[in-house]
C-alpha positions, 0 to 999 in steps of 0.5 A: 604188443610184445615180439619175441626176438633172438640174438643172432649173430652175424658177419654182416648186416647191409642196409639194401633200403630204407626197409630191407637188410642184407644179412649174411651169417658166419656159415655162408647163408644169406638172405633179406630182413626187412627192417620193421623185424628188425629191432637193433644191436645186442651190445652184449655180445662182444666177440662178433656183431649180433642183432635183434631179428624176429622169432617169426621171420626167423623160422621163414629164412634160411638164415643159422641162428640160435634159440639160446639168448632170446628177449621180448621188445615192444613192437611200437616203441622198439625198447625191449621189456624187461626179464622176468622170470617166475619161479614157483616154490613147492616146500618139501613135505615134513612129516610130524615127529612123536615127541616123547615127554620127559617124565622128570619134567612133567608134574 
């Protein structure tokens, strides 16, 4: 089954359990993750720790996070899926010209 997480960025992130964390962001806001929606480190992001959290539990805290760096992970293995994006391509429309003969070319 594929979870939809985002990336967010933390100033701290405090195992409390075995399954529940501690999270505290940047503005002041805290509030408890518990572990299954946690899905690891976002080694991407170099200025500040950022960790993979759930869309859904996300939208129920009161935690400050941002939509703009999002992944889908495998909620039994915990890897994440690979990005995949379609694009479709719709031709522009080109209209036939009238292609005048030559008469010095034609028998």
């Amino acid at each position: 089954m594929r979870t939809k997480c985002y990336s967010v960025r933390l100033e701290s992130l405090t195992s409390i359990s075995p399954k529940c964390y501690k999270a505290v962001a940047f503005d002041g806001s805290e509030d408890l993750i518990p572990a299954s929606q946690y899905f690891g480190q976002d080694y991407d992001v170099t200025k500040s720790e950022a960790h993979w959290i759930t869309a859904w539990i996300l939208e129920k805290k009161s935690l400050q996070y941002s939509t703009k760096k999002e992944c889908w992970f495998n909620s039994e293995t915990g890897k994440m899926l690979p990005k995949i994006t379609i694009k479709r391509h719709i031709p522009e429309k080109v209209e036939n010209k009238e292609i005048k003969i030559d008469a010095n070319l034609t028998r």
